[in-house]
N, C-alpha and C positions, 0 to 999 in steps of 0.2 A: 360117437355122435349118432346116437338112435332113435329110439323113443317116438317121442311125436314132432320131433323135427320134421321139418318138411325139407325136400330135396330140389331144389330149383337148378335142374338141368338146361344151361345156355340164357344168360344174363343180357342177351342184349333188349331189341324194344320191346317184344312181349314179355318174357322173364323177365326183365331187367323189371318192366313199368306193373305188372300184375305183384311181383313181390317185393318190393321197394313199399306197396299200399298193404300188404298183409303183414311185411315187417313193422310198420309205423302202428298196422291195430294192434301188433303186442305178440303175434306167431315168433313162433323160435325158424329160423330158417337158414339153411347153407345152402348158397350160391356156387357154383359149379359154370367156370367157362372156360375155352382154352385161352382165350387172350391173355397171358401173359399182367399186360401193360392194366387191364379192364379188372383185372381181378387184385392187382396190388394196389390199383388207387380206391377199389372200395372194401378192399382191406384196410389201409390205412384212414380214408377220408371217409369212408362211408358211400351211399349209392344215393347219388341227387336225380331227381326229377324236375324237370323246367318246361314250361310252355303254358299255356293259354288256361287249360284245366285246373293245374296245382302247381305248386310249387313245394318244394320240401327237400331236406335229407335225415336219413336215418343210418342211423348205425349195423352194418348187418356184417356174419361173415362171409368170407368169399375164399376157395380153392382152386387148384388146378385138377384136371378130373385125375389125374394119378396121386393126388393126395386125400382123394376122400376115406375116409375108414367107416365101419359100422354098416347096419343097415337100418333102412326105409321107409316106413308104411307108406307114405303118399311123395310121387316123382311127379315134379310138374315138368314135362318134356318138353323144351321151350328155340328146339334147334331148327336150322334152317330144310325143308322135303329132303333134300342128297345127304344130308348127316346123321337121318335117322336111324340108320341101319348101324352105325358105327356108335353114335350115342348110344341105343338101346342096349347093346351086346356090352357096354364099357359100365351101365350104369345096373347092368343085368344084376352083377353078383354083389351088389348092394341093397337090391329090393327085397322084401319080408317077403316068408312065404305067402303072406295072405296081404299083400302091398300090392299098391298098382300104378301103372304110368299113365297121366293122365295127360292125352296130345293136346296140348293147345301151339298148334300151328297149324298152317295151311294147305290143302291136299285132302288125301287118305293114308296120312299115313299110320293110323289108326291098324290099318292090315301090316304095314310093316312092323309095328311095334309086337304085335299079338302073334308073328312068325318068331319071333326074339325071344318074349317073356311068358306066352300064352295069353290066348283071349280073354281067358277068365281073369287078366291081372291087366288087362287093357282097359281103359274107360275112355271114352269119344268127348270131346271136346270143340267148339266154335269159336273164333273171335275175331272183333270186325272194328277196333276201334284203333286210333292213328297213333302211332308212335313210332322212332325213330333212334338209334344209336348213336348221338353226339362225338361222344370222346371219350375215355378211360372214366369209367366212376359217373357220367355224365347220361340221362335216356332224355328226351322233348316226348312228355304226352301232350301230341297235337290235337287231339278231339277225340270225345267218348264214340262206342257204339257198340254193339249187340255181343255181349256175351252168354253164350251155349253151353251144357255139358249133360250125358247123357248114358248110361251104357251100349256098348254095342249091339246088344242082344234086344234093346227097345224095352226091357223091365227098367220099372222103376224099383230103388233099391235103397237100403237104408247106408250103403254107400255113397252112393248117388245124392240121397238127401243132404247127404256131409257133405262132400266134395259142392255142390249146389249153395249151400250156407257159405262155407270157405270163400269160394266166390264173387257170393255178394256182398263182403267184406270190401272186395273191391269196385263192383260195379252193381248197384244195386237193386238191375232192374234184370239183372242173371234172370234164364230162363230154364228149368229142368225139364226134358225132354223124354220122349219115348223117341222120337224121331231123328237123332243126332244122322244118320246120312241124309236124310232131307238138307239140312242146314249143311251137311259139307260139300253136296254136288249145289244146291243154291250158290256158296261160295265157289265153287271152282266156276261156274257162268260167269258170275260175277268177276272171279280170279283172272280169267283170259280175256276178258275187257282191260282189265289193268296192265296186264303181258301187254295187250295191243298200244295204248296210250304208255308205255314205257317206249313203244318203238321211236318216239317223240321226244324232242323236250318241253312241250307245254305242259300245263296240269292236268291234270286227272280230269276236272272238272268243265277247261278250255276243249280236251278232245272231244269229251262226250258232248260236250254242247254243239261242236263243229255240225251245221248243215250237211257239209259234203261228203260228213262220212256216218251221216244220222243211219243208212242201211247197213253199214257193219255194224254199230253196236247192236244194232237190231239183229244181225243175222247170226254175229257169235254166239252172244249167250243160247238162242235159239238152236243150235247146231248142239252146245254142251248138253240140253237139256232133254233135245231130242235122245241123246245116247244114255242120260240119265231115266228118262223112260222105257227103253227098249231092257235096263238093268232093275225094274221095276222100283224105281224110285223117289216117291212124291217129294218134291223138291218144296224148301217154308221158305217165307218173305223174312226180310231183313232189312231196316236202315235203307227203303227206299225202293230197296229190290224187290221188286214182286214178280216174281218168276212163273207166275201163270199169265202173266204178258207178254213172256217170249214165249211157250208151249207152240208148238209146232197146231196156226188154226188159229190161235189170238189174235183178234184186230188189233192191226198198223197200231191206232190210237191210245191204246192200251200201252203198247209197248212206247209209244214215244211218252206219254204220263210219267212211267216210270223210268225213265229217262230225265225226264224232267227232276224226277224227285233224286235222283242220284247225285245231277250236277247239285241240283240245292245245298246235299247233305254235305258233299265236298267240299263246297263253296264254304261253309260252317268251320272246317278245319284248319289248324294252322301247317296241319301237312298237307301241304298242297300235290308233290308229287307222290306215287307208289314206292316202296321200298326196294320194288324191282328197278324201278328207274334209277334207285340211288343206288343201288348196286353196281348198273351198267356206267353211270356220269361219273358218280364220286368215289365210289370204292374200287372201280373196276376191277368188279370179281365176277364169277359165273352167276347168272341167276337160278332159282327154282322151274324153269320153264320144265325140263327133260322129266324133272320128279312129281309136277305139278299137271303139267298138260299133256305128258307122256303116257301116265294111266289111262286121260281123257280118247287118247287115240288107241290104247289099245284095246280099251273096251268097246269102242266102236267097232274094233276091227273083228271083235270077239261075235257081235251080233251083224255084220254084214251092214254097217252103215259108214258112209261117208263122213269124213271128218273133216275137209279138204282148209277152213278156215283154220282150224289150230293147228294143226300138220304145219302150215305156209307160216304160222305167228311163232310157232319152236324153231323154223329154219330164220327166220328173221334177226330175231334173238340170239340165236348161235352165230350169227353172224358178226353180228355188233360185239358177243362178245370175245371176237376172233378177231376183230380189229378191221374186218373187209368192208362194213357199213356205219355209218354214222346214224345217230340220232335225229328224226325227220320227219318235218308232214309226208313228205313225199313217200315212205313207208307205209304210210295209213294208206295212200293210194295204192300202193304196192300189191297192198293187202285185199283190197276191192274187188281186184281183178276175181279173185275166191269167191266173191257174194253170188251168190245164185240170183239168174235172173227175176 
């Protein structure tokens, strides 16, 4: 299995829902997860898609990662921030020499991949649109949104131009970028507003709208973004987020605007809550915080700035998922006490 196959590394919401839609335009594609259970029923039944957006199933194949053979030109890396490092090294001796993984997940882990496979075989990725892991053969795309891809290096490339077409196969208003760490620290602002509203169990959309805790949303993303500044890094809008609303110096009003537009965009989705939060409710497994907002504080720690809101939202998290704290407004207050006066 080589050629121009494509390699879809970790079938659940994002792999699962990006290549379920590039399986259906007619791509050859092998599926790659550890689940066992998820990989024999869209072996045998195929990989359904249900929710608000589309409905459908296609026919695709699917293995377990010690059964793949051949190698790779294009990996779409589709695994949870903590599994990067084990996925990239397992799917390493299946990539073309002149192949590359392309992240589309959450973070940076864009550096971890390119410590694995090299930079030059890295390509930078964004995505910001709702989907959810159901059951075995089963993904809910609950509402579109912003899909990114970009090289690392900010060249645009005739790489880049392919991987960008591929793409818009799936979502058609993909955007190619020189700027792809713009859009991933914009995402991580944005990413630890959702850590925060997981420490709950309202919606996404319920927290952010919450009055009493309108200064945290406002102060988190502003804290991530400050740190993404001092790493010289102009952060790009997305689905509502406009990140030169929190910039350290933006009018209040600014930032509540965009605020406004987030709850909107949420409100639109039939997923309501984050994936983090379904992790901690329903799957009860570890979230992404450590791999996700652990960078966030160490680069802070790297330029001598304070992190003290995401530092306190990774111990919150850890907590809950250690069993010592529950699910709760009272968390978001928890949380508060970190807002700077």
């Amino acid at each position: 299995m080589a050629g121009k196959t494509i390699l879809v590394w970790g079938a659940g919401a994002i792999g699962g829902t990006v290549g379920a839609h590039l399986a259906r335009a007619g791509h050859d594609l092998l599926f790659v997860d550890r689940a066992a259970d998820h990989v024999a029923a869209m072996a045998a039944q195929g990989l359904s898609i249900t929710g608000p957006v589309t409905e459908f199933k296609v026919s695709v194949r699917a293995a377990l990662p010690e059964q793949v053979q051949g190698r790779f030109e294009t990996v779409l890396l589709c695994v949870k921030a903590q599994d990067t490092d084990g996925a990239a090294r397992a799917l390493a001796p299946h990539l073309a020499e002149d192949g590359c993984v392309v992240s589309l997940q959450n973070g940076l882990n864009e550096r971890v991949i390119a410590e694995v496979v090299g930079a030059q075989r890295t390509v930078g990725a964004f995505v910001n649109f709702g989907a959810d892991y159901i059951s075995p053969g089963v993904i809910l795309f609950g509402g579109r949104g912003a899909v990114v891809v970009g090289e690392i290096d900010g060249r645009i490339t005739a790489r880049a131009e392919r991987l960008h077409a591929l793409l818009s196969e799936f979502e058609e208003r993909a955007v190619l970028t020189r700027n792809i760490w713009g859009y991933l620290w914009a995402k991580l602002a944005y990413g630890a507003m959702l850590f925060a509203t997981a420490l709950t169990n309202a919606s996404i959309a319920d927290c952010l709208a919450s009055p009493r805790h309108r200064a945290l949303f406002v102060a988190l993303p502003r804290e991530v973004l400050r740190v993404a500044a001092a790493a010289r890094i102009a952060p790009e809008p997305f689905d509502g987020f406009d990140p030169g609303a929190f910039v350290p110096g933006a009018a209040e009003a600014q930032a509540i605007r965009s605020l406004d537009a987030l709850v909107a965009f949420n409100r639109r989705s039939a997923k309501s809550h984050s994936g983090i939060w379904r992790d901690l409710a329903v799957r009860k497994r570890r979230t992404e915080a450590e791999h996700q907002l652990g960078p966030i504080v160490a680069v802070a720690r790297e330029h001598g700035i304070p992190a003290p809101i995401t530092a306190r939202t990774i111990a919150l998290i850890r907590e809950i998922e250690d069993g010592k704290r529950a699910q709760d407004w009272s968390n978001l207050d928890l949380l508060m006490e970190t807002v700077p006066a």
